[in-house]
C-alpha positions as CSV (number, residue, x, y, z in Angstrom):
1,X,0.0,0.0,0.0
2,X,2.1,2.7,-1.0
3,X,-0.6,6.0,0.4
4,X,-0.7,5.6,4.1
5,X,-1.1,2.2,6.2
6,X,-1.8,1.9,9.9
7,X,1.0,-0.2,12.5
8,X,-0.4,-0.8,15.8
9,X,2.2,-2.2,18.4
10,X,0.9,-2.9,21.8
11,X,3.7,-2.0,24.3
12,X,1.7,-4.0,27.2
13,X,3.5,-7.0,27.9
14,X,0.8,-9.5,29.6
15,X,-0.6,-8.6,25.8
16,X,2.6,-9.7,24.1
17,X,2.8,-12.9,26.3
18,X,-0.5,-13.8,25.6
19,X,-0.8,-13.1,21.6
20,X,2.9,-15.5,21.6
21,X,1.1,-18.3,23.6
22,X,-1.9,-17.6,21.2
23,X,0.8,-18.2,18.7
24,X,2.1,-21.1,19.9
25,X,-1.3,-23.0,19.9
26,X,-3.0,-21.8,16.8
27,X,-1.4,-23.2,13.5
28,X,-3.5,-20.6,11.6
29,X,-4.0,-16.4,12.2
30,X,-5.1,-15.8,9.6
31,X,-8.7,-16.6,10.1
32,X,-8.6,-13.8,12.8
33,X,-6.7,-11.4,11.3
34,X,-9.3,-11.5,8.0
35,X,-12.3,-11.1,10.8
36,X,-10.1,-8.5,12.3
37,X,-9.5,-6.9,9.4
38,X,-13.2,-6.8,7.9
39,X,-14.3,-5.3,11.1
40,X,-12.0,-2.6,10.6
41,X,-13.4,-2.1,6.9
42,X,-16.6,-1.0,8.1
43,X,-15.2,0.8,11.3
44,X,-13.4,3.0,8.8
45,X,-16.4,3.6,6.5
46,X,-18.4,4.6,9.5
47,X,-15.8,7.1,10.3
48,X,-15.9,8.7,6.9
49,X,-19.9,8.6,7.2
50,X,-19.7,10.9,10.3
51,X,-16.2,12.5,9.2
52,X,-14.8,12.0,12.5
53,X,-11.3,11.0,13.6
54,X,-11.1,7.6,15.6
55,X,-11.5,9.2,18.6
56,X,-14.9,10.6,17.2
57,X,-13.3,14.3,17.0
58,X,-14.7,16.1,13.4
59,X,-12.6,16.0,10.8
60,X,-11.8,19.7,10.0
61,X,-13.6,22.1,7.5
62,X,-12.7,22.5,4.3
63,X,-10.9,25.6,3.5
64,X,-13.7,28.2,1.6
65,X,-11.4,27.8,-1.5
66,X,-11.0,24.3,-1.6
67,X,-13.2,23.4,-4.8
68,X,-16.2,20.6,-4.9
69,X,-17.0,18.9,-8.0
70,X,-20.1,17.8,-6.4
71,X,-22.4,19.9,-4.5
72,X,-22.6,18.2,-0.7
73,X,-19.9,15.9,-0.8
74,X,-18.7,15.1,2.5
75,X,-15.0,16.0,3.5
76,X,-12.5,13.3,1.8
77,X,-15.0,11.5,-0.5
78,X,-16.2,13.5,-3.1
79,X,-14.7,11.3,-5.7
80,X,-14.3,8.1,-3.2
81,X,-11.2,6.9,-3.9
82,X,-9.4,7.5,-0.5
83,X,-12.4,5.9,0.9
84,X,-11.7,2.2,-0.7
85,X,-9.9,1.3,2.5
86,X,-8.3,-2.4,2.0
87,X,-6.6,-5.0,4.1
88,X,-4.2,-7.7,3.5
89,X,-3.1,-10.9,5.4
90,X,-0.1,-12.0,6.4
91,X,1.5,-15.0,8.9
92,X,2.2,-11.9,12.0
93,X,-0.4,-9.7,11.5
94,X,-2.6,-7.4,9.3
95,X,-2.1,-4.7,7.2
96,X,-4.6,-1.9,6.5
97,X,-4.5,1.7,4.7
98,X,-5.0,3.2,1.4
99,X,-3.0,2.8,-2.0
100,X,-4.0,6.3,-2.6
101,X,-1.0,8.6,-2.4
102,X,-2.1,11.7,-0.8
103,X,-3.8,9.1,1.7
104,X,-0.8,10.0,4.1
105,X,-1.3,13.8,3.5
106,X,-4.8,13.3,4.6
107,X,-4.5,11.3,7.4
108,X,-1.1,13.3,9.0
109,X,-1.6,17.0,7.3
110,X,1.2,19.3,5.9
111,X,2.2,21.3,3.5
112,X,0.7,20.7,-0.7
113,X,2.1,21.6,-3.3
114,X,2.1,25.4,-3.6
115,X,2.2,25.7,0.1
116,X,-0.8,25.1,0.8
117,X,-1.4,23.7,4.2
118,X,-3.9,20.8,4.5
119,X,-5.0,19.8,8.1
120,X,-4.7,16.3,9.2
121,X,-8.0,14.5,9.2
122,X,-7.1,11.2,10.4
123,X,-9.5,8.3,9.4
124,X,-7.6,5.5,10.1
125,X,-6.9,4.4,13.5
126,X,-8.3,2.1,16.5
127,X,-11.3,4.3,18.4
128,X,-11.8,2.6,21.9
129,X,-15.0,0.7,20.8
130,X,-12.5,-0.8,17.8
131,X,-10.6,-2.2,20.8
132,X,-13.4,-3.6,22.4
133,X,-14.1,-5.5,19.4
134,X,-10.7,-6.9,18.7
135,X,-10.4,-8.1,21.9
136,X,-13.7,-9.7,21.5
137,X,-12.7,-11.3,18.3
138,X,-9.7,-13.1,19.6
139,X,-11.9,-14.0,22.1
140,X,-14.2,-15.6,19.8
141,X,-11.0,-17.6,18.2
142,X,-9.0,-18.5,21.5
143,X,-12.8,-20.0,22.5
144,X,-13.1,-21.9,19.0
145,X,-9.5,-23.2,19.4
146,X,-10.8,-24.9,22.7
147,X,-13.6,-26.1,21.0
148,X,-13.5,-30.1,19.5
């Protein structure tokens, strides 16, 4: 994804001990990185829906001369490319952004070309309710490694 992609490392280590146990046991992650990875899909879309950050902060305005091809298009998705958010799967782990390459622009802010200064409006990310579900996914897979 050569736009803007989003690493999460969790520096909590009964978290680290736990996900290399869940390692050990489970021949295949896969499975819950693709659930994982779905959910975030639609987490994402949601957030461009109501043009908030992951923390549910609005995205900022645009700038009175910024130009819209299409009257009432929302912040970011007037022509809906940056919105086609994609995953892939690996062995360790997940990866999930844009190809788009003013995604990272978007998402971080700075200076255009021309000097014009575009505020960050960040749309990926984990929001505390994306935790929540996470968590509750490897829940759901830990349990259906246990069961025969």
């Amino acid at each position: 994804m050569a736009g803007v992609g989003l690493t999460i490392e969790y520096d909590d280590v009964a978290l680290q001990r736990a996900l290399g146990r869940l390692m050990d046991v489970a021949d295949d992650l896969e499975p819950l990185w693709r659930d994982i990875g779905e959910y975030l899909l639609q987490s994402i879309d949601a957030r461009f829906d109501a043009q908030v950050d992951p923390e549910g902060t609005p995205w900022a305005p645009l700038a009175p001369s910024t130009r819209r091809r299409k009257r009432g298009s929302k912040i970011l998705t007037e022509r809906g490319h940056l919105r086609d958010i994609a995953y892939q799967v690996h062995p360790d782990g997940l990866d999930v952004g844009t190809n788009m390459i003013y995604g990272a622009i978007q998402q971080l802010g700075g200076q255009a070309g021309g000097g014009v200064e575009i505020p960050a409006r960040p749309y990926l990310g984990l929001s505390a309710d994306d935790v929540d579900e996470i968590e509750a996914l490897v829940a759901d897979f830990v349990a259906g490694l246990a069961a025969p």
